[in-house]
MMTF fields as JSON, N, C-alpha, C and O atoms, coordinates in Angstrom:
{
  "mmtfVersion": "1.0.0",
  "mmtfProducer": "UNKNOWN",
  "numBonds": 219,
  "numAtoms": 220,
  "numGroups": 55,
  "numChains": 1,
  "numModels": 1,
  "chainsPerModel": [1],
  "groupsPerChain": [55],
  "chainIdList": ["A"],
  "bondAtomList": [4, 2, 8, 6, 12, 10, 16, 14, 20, 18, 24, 22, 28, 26, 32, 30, 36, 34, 40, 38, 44, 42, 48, 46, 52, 50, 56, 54, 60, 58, 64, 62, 68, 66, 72, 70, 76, 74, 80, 78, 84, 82, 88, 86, 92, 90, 96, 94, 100, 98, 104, 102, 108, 106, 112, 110, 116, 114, 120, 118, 124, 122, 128, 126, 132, 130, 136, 134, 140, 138, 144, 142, 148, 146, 152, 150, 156, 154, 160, 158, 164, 162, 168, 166, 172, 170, 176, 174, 180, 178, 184, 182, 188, 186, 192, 190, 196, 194, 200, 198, 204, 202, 208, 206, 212, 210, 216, 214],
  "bondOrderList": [1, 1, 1, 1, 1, 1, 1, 1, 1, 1, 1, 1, 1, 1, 1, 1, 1, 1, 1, 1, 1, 1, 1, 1, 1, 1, 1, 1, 1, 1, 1, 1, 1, 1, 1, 1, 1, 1, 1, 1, 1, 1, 1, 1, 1, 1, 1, 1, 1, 1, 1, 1, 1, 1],
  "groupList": [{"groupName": "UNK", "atomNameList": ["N", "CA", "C", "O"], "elementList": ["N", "C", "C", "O"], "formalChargeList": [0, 0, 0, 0], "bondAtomList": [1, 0, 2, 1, 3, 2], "bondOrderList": [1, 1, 2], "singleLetterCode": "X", "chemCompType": "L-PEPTIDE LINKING"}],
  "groupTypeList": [0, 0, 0, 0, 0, 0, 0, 0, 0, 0, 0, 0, 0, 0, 0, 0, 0, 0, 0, 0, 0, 0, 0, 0, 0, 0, 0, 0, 0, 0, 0, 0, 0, 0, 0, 0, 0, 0, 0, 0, 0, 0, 0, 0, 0, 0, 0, 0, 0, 0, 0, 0, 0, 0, 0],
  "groupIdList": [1, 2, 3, 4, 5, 6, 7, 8, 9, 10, 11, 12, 13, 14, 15, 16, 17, 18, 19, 20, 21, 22, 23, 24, 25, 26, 27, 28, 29, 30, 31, 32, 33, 34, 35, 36, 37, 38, 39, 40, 41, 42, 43, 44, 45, 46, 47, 48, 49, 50, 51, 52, 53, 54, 55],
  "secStructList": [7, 7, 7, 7, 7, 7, 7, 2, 2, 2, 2, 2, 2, 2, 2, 2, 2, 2, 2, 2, 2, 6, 1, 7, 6, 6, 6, 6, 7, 7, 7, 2, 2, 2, 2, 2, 2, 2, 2, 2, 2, 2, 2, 2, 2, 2, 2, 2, 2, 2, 2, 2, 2, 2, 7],
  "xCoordList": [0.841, 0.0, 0.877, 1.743, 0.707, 1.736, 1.021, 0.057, 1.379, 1.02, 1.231, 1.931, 0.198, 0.562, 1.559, 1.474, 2.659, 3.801, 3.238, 2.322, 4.053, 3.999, 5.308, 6.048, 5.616, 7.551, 7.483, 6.452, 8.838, 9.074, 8.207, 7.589, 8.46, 7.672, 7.024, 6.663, 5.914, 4.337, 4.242, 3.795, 4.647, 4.588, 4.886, 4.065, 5.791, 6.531, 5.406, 4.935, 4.75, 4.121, 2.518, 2.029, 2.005, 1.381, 1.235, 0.323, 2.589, 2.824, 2.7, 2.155, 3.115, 2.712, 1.671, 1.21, 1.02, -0.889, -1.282, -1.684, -1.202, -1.648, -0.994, -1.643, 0.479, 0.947, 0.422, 0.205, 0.285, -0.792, -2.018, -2.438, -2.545, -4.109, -4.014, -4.631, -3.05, -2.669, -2.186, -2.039, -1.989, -1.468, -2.344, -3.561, -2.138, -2.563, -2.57, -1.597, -2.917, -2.087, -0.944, -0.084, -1.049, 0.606, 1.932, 2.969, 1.598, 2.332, 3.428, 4.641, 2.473, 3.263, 3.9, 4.657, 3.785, 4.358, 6.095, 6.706, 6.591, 7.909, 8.245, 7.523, 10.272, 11.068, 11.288, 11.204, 11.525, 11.617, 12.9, 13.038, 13.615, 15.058, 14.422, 14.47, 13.634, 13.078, 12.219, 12.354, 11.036, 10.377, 11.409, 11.315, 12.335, 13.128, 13.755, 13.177, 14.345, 15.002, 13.695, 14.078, 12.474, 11.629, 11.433, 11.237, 11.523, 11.084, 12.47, 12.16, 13.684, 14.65, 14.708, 14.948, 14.377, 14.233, 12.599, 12.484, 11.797, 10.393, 11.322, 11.282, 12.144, 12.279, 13.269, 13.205, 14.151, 14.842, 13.913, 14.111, 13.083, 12.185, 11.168, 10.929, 10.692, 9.734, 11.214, 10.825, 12.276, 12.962, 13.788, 14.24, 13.745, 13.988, 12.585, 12.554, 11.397, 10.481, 10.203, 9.693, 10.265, 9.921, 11.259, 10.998, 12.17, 13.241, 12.712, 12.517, 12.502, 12.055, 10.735, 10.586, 9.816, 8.78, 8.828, 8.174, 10.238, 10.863, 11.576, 11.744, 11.861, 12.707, 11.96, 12.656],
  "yCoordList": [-1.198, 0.0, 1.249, 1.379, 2.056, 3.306, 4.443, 4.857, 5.039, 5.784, 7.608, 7.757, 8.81, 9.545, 10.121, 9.969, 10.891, 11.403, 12.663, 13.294, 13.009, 14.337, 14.404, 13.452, 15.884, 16.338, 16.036, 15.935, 15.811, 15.637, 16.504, 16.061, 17.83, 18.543, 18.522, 18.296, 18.729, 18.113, 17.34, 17.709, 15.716, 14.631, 15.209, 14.989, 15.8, 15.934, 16.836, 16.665, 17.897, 18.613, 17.84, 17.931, 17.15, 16.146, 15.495, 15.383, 15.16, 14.218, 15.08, 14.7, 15.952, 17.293, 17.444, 17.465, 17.588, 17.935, 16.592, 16.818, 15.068, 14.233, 13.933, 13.277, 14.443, 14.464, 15.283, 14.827, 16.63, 17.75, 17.261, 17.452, 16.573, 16.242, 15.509, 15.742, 14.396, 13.822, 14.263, 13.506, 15.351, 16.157, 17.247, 17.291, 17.518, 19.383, 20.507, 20.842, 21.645, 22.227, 23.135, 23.64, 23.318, 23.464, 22.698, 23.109, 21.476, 20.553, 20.66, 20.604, 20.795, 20.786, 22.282, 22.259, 23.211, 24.305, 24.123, 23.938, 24.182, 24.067, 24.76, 25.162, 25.368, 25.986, 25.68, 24.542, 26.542, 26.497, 25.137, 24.401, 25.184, 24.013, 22.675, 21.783, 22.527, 21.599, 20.776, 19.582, 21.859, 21.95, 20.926, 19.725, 21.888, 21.555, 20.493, 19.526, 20.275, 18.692, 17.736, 16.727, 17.579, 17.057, 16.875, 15.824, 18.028, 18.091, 17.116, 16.162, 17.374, 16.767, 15.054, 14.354, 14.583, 13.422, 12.533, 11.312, 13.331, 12.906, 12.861, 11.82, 14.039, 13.403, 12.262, 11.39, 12.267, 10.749, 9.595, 8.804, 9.483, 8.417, 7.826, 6.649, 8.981, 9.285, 8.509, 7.593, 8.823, 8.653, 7.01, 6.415, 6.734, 5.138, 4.722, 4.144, 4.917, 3.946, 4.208, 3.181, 5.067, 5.295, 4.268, 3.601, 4.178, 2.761, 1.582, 0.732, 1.648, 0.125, -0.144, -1.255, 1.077, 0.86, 0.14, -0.785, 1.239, 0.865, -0.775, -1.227, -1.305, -2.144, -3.655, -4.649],
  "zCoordList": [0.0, 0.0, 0.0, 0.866, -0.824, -0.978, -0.46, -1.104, 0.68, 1.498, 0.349, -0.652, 1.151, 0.187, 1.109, 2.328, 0.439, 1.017, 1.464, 0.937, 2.733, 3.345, 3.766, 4.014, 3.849, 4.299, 5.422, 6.086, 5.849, 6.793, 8.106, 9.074, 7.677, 8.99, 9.079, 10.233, 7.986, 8.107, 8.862, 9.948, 8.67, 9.494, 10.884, 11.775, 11.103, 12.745, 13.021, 14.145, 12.203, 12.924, 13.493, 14.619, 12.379, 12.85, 14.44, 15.26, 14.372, 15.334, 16.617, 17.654, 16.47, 17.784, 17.976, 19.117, 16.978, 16.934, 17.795, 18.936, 17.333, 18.321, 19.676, 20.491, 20.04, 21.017, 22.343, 23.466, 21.869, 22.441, 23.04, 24.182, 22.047, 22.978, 24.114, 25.153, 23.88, 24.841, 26.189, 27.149, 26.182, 27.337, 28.083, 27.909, 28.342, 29.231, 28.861, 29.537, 28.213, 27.706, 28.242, 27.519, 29.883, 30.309, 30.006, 29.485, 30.481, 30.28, 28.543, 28.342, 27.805, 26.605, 26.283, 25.313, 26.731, 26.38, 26.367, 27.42, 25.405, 24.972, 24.249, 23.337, 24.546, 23.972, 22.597, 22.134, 22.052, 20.296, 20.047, 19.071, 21.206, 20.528, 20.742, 19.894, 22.272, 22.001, 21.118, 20.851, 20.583, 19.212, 18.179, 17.922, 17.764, 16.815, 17.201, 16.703, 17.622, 18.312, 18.299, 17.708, 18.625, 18.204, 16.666, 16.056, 16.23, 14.864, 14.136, 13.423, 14.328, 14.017, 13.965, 12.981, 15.499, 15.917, 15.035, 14.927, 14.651, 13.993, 12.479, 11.824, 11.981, 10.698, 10.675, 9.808, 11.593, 11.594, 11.4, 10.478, 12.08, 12.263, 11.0, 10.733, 10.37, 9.538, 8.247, 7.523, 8.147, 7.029, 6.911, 5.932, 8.012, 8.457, 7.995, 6.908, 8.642, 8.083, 6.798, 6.351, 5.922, 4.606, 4.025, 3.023, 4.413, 4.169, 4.186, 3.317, 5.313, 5.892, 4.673, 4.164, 4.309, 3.887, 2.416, 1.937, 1.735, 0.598, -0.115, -1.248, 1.455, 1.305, 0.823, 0.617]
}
């Protein structure tokens, strides 16, 4: 099944959007590096499984 592609940040930002609900909204208030280090660590992830997906 070939998934439709979204960029990397999309996806990461995604992944924030369902991470958020999950929380409080104090709780999630975070610094921009953290953001990005998230965002960094989501496109690692996102680019391994599009491998794995490939393979």
């Amino acid at each position: 099944m070939k998934s439709q592609w979204i960029s990397p940040t999309e996806w990461s930002r995604r992944q924030c959007d369902i991470n958020t609900r999950r929380v409080s909204p104090a709780t999630h208030i975070k610094t921009q590096k953290q953001i990005n280090e998230a965002h960094a660590r989501a496109e690692l992830e996102y680019r391994r499984d599009l491998k794995r997906a490939n393979d």
